[in-house]
C-alpha positions as CSV (number, residue, x, y, z in Angstrom):
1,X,-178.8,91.2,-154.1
2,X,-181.2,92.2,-156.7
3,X,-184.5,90.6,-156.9
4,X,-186.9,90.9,-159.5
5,X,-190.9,90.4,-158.7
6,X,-193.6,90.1,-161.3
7,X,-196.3,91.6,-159.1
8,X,-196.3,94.3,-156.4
9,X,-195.8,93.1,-153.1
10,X,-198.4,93.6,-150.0
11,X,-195.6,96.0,-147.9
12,X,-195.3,93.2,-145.4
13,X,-193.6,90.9,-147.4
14,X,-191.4,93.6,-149.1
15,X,-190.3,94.8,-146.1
16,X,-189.4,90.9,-145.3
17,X,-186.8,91.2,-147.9
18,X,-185.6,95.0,-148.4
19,X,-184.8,94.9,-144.2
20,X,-182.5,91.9,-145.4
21,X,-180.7,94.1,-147.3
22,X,-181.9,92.8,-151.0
23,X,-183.1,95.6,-153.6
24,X,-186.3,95.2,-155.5
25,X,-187.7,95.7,-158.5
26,X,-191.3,94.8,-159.0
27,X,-193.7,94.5,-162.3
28,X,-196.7,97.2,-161.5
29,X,-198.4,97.0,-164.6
30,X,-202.1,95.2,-164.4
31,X,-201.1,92.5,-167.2
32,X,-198.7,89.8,-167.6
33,X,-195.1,90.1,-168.8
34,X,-194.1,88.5,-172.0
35,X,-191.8,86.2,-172.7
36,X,-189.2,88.9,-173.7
37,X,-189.9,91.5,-171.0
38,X,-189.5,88.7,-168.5
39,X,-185.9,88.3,-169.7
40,X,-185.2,91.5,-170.5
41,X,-186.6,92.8,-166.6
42,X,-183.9,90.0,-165.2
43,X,-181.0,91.2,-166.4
44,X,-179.6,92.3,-163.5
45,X,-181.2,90.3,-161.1
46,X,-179.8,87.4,-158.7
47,X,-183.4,85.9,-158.1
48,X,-187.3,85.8,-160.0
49,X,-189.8,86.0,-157.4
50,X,-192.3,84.5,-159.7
51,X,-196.5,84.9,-159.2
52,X,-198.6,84.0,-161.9
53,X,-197.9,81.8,-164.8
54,X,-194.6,83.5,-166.5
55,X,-192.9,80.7,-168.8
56,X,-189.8,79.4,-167.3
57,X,-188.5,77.6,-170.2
58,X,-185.3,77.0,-172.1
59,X,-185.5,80.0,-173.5
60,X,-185.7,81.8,-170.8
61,X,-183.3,79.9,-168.6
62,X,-180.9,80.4,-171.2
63,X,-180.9,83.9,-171.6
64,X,-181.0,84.0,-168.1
65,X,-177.6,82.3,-166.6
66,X,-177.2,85.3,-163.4
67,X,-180.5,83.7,-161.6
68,X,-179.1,82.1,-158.3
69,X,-182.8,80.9,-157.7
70,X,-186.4,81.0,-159.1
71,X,-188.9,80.6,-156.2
72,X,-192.5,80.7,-157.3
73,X,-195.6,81.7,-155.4
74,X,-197.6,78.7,-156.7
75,X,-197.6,74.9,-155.8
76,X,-197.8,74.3,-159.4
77,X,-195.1,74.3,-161.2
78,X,-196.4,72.9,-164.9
79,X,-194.9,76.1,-167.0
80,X,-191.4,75.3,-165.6
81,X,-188.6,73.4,-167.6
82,X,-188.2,71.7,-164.0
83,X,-185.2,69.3,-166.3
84,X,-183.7,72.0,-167.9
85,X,-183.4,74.1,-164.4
86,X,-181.8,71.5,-162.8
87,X,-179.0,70.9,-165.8
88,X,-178.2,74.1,-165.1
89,X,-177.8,74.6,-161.7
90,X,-181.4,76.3,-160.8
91,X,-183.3,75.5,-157.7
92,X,-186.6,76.1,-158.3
93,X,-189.1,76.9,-154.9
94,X,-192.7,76.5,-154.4
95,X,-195.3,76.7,-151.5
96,X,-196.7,73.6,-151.0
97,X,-199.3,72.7,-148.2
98,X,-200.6,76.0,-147.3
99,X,-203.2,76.3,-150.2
100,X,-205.1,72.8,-149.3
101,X,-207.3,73.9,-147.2
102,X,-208.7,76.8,-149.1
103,X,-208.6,74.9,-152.6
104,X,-210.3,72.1,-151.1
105,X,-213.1,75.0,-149.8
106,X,-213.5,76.5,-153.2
107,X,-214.4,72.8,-153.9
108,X,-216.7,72.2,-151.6
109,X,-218.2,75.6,-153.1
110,X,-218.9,75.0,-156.2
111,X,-220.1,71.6,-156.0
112,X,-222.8,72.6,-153.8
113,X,-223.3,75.8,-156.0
114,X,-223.8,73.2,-159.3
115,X,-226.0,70.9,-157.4
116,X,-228.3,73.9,-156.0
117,X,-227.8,75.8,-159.6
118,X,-227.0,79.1,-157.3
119,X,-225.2,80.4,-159.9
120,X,-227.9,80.2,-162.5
121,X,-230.6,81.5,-160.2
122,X,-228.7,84.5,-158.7
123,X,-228.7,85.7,-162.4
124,X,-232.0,85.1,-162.9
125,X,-232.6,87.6,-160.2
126,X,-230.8,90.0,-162.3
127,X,-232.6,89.8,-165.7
128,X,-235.9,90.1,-163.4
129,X,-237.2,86.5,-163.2
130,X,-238.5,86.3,-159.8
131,X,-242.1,85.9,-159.9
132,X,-244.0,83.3,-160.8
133,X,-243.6,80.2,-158.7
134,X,-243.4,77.0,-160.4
135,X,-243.0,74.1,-158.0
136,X,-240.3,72.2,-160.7
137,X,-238.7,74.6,-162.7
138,X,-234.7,75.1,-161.9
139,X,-234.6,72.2,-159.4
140,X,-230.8,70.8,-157.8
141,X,-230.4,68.0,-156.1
142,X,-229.6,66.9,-152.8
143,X,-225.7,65.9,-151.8
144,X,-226.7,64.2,-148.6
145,X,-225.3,60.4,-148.9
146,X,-224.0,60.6,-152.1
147,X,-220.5,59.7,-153.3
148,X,-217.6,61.6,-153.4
149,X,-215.1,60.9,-155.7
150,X,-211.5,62.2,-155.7
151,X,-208.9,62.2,-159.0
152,X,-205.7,61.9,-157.1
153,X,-206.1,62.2,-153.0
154,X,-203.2,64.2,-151.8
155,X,-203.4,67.2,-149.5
156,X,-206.3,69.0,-151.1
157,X,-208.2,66.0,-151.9
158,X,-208.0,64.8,-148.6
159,X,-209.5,68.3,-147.1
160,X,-212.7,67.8,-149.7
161,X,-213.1,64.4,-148.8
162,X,-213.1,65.5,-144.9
163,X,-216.0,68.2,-145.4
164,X,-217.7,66.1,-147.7
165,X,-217.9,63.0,-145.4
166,X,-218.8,65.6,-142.0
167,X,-221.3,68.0,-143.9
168,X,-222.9,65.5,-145.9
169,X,-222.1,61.9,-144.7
170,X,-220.7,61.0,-148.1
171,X,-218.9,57.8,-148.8
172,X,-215.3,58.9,-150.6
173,X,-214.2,57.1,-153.4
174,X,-210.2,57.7,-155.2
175,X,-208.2,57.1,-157.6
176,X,-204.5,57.1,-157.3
177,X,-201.1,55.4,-157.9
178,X,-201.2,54.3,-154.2
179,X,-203.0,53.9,-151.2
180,X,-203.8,57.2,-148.6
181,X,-203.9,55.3,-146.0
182,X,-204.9,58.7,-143.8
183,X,-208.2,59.1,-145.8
184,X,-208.5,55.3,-145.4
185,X,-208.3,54.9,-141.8
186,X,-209.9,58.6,-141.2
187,X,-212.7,58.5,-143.7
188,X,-213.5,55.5,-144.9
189,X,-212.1,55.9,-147.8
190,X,-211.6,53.5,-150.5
191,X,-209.2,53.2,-153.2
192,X,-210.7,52.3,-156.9
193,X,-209.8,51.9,-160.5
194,X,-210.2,55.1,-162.7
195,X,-213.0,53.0,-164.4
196,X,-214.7,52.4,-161.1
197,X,-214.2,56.2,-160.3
198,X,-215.8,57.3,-163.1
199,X,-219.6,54.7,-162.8
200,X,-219.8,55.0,-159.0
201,X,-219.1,59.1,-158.4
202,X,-221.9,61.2,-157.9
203,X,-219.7,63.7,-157.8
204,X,-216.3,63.7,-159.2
205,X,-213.8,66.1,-158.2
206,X,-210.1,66.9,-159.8
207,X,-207.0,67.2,-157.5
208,X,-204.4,65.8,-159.6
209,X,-200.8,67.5,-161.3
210,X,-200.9,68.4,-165.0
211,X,-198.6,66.1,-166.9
212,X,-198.8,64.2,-170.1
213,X,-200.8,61.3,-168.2
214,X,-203.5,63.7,-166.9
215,X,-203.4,66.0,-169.4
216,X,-207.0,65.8,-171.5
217,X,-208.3,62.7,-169.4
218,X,-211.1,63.9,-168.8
219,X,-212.6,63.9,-172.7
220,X,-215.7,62.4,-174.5
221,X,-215.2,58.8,-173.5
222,X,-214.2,59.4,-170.2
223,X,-217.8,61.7,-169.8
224,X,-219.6,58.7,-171.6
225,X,-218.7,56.4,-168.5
226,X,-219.7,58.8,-165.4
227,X,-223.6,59.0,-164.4
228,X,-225.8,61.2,-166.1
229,X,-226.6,62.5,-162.2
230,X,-222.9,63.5,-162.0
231,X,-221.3,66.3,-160.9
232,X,-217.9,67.3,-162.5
233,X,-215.5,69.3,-160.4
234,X,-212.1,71.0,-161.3
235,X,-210.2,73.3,-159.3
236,X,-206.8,71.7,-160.5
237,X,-205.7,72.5,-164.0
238,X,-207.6,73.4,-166.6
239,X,-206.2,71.1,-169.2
240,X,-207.0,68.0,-167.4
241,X,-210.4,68.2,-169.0
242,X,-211.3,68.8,-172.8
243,X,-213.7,71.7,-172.4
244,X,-215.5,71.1,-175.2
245,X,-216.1,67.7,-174.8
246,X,-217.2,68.8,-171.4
247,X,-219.6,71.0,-173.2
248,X,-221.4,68.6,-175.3
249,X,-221.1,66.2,-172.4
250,X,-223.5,68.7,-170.2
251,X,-225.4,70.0,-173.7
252,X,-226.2,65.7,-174.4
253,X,-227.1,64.8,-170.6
254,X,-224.1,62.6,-170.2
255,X,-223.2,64.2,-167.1
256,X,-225.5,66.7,-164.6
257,X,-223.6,69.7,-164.1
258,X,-219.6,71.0,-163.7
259,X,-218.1,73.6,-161.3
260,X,-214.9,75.0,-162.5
261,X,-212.1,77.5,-160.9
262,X,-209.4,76.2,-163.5
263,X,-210.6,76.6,-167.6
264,X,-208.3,75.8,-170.5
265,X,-207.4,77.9,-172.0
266,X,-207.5,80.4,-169.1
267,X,-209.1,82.8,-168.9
268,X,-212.1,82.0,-170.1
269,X,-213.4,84.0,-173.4
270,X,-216.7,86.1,-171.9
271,X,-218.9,84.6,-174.8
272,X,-218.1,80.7,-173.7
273,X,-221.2,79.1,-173.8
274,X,-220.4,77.2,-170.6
275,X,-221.1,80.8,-168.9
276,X,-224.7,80.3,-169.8
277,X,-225.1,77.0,-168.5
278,X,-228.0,76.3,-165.6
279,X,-226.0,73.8,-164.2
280,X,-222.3,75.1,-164.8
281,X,-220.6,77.3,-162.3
282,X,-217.7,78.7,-162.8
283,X,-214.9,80.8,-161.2
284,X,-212.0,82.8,-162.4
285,X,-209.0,80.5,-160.4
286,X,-209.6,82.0,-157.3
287,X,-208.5,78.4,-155.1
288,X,-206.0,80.0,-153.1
289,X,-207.6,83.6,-152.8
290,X,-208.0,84.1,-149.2
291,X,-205.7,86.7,-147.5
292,X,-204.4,84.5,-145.3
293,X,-203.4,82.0,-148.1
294,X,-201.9,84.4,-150.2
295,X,-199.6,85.9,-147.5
296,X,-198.3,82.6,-146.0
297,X,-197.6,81.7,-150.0
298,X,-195.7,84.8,-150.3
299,X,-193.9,84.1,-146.7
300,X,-192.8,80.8,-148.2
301,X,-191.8,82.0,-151.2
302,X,-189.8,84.7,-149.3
303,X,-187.9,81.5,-147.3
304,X,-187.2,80.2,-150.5
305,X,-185.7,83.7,-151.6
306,X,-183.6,84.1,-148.9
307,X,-182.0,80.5,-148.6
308,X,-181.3,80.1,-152.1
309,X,-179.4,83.8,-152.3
310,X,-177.6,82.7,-148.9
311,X,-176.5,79.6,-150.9
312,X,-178.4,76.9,-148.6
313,X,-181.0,74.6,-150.2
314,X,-184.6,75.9,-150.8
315,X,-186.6,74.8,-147.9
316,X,-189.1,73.8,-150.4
317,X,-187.5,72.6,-153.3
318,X,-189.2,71.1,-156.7
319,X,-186.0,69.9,-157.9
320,X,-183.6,68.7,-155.2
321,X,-182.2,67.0,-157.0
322,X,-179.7,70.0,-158.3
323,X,-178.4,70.0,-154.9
324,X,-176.6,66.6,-155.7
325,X,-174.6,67.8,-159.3
């Protein structure tokens, strides 16, 4: 069957489903389809290998009625019509799990780069500013003993929390809708209201979905509550936060410093005065880049592939529910 991919493959995975038998058609150019070349690129296909963040709306699920299966190469699935897929008879695949570990680590990275300022002092090097030695000029602080706090504990959360309480003995504090018991029993951790998140973190760290109850949470009043010696971490979506009342947030002193792989909109215009920042650091979504991340999310994405063209259910399925029409 014919499968359309919106990146080139590494020839590993290629091979994985060409030796099947499948033909391949793959988007080589260094920029993002749009919404019409997407369509126009499936016409022919029985399957969207999906990487990046194409649109899979009603528009597009419309026009496109031949797709047997959409499996994406992301955990998130936030620019799906997850609804509308399922009405029609569309399982849609993901790769859950297998980023946790090196999302959490990109975490754990930029919090200590904000709280050390690394960022800002590596490009002091550059513009020649290494000389003089002032004994308090472009201090951090210290992360040993402080409190972690964690916006939705799942699987990534829970890998922060771990490094967090190990390299730096830090109490972990959560919000959620329920209890993670694992982090409870394991860590120490300890469940709290949002308000309670947002006066006790010394560092606060994103690891929840985009939907309409997360989306802009994190805005003015919400910065207002945290401690001015906070540390704001996102590696989630970008949206969750309201970057410009994260801005004035840092400019006013409400909060210490932010470390960001996930900006909104995304990417990031070069003259964003966040960039500039001594106490921002920021990363162009790189969570997941590790190679051997990105291959096992291909490999699951591949599974996905195959089982949904063999007409068996997605072995990991965002909408399983399509399975019961």
């Amino acid at each position: 069957m014919n499968i359309f991919v919106t990146r080139a493959l590494p020839e590993t995975i290629r091979k994985s489903l060409t030796d099947r038998g499948h033909t391949l058609s793959e988007w080589t150019e260094k920029r993002d389809l749009s919404a019409s070349e997407l369509i126009h690129n499936t016409r022919d296909s029985d399957a969207l290998f999906s990487i990046g963040k194409n649109q899979i709306d009603k528009h597009f699920l419309a026009a496109r009625p031949n797709l047997r299966v959409i499996a994406l190469c992301s955990v998130g699935y936030d620019n799906v019509d997850v609804a509308e897929a399922t009405r029609l008879g569309v399982p849609i695949g993901n790769t859950p799990g297998v980023l946790s570990k090196a999302t959490a680590d990109t975490a754990f990275l930029l919090m200590q780069n904000v709280a050390r300022k690394a960022f800002h002092n590596h490009k002091e090097i550059l513009r020649g500013h290494w000389g003089f030695f002032d004994p308090m000029a472009d201090l951090g602080i210290e992360l040993q003993g402080k409190t972690l706090g964690i916006y939705g504990l799942g699987r990534i959360g829970f890998e922060l929390a771990r490094s967090c309480r190990y390299a730096f003995d830090m109490p972990v504090i959560y919000h959620n809708r329920g209890h993670n018991e694992a982090a409870e029993q394991e860590l120490g951790a300890r469940r709290v209201s949002f308000e309670e998140l947002l006066g006790q973190s010394d560092v606060l760290s994103v690891h929840a979905n985009l939907s309409k109850e997360t989306a802009g949470i994190f805005n003015r009043v919400v910065f207002s509550k945290m401690k001015a010696s906070a540390i704001f971490i996102n590696t989630a979506r970008g949206a969750i936060h309201n970057e410009a009342d994260l801005r004035q947030a840092l400019e006013e002193g409400q909060i210490w410093g932010a470390g960001l792989d996930v900006t909104h909109p995304e990417p990031m215009a070069p003259d964003n005065p966040l960039l500039e920042m001594p106490n921002v650091a920021i990363l162009p979504h790189i969570g997941s880049a590790t190679i051997e991340t990105r291959i096992k999310m291909m490999q699951l994405t591949v599974e996905n592939l195959l089982a949904g063209l063999a007409g068996q259910q997605l072995p990991y399925c965002v909408n399983p529910q399509v399975y019961k029409k």
